[in-house]
C-alpha positions in Angstrom: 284.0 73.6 83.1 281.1 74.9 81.4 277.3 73.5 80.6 276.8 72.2 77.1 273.4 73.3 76.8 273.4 76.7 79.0 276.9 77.9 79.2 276.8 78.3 82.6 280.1 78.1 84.3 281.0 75.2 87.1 284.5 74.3 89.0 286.5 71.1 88.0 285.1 68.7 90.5 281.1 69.6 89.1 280.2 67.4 86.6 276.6 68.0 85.8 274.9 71.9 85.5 272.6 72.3 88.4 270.4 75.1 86.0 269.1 72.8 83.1 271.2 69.3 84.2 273.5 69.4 81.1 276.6 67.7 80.4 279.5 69.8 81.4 282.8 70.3 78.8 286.0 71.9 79.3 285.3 74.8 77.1 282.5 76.5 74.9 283.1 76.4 71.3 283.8 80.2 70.0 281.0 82.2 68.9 280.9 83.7 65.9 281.0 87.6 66.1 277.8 89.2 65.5 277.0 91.3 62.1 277.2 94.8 62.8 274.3 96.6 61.5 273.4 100.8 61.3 269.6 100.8 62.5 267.6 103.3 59.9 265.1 105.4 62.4 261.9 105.6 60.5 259.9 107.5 63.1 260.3 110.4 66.1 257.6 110.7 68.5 256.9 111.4 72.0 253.6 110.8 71.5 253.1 107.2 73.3 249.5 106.3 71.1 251.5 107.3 68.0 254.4 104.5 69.4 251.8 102.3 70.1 250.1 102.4 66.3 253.9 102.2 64.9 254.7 99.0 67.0 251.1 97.3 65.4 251.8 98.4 62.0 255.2 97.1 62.4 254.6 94.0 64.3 251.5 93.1 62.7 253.7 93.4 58.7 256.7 91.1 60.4 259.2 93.8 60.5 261.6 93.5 63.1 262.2 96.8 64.9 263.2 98.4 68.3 262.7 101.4 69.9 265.2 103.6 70.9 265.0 105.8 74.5 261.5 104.4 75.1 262.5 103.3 78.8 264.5 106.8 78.7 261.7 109.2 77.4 259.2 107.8 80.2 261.5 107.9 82.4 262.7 111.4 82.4 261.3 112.9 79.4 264.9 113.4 77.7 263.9 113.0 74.0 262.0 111.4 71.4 261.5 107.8 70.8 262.9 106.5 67.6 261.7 103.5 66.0 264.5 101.8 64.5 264.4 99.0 61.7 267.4 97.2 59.8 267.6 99.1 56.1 266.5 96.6 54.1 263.2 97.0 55.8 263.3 100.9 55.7 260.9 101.7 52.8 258.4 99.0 53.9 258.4 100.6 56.9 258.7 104.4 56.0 255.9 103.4 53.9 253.9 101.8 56.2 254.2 104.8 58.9 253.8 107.2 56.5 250.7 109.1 58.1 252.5 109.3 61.4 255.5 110.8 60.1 253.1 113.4 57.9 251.1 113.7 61.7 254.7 114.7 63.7 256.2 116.3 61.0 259.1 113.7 60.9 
């Protein structure tokens, strides 16, 4: 059995989900497989005011990004960051981080 509203997963003889007190049904209806996109890196830097500044510009325009190895690179200094964005945002973005990239030389 399985929650209706969470997903969480219950035995037979539960009839109600103890996390958010949803209905429980035999089986979650299947998910549709997610779309598969290549992430376009639009800025390198190790530098984490420049990452900072990229994350505003990007946030503060409503382009969805993420950035890649930022745990990693503080962690144990193994590489740059790369901020990522899907490539229909690329030029907005390329655009907009333009000065950082001339800055790093990216």
């Amino acid at each position: 059995m399985f929650c209706s509203q969470c997903g969480a997963e219950y035995r037979e003889e539960v009839s109600q989900c103890c996390e958010c007190g949803g209905a429980l049904i035999p089986a979650l209806p299947a998910r549709e497989a997610p779309e598969w996109v290549d992430f376009v890196t639009v800025l390198l830097t190790r530098d984490h005011s420049e990452l900072a500044l990229a994350k505003s510009l990007l946030e503060g325009a409503g382009i969805p990004f993420f950035a890649r190895n930022e745990e990693v690179e503080s962690l144990i200094a193994a590489g740059p960051v790369e901020v990522q964005v899907r490539p229909e945002h690329e030029a907005e973005a390329r655009d907009l981080l333009r000065d950082l990239n001339e800055r790093s030389g990216s």
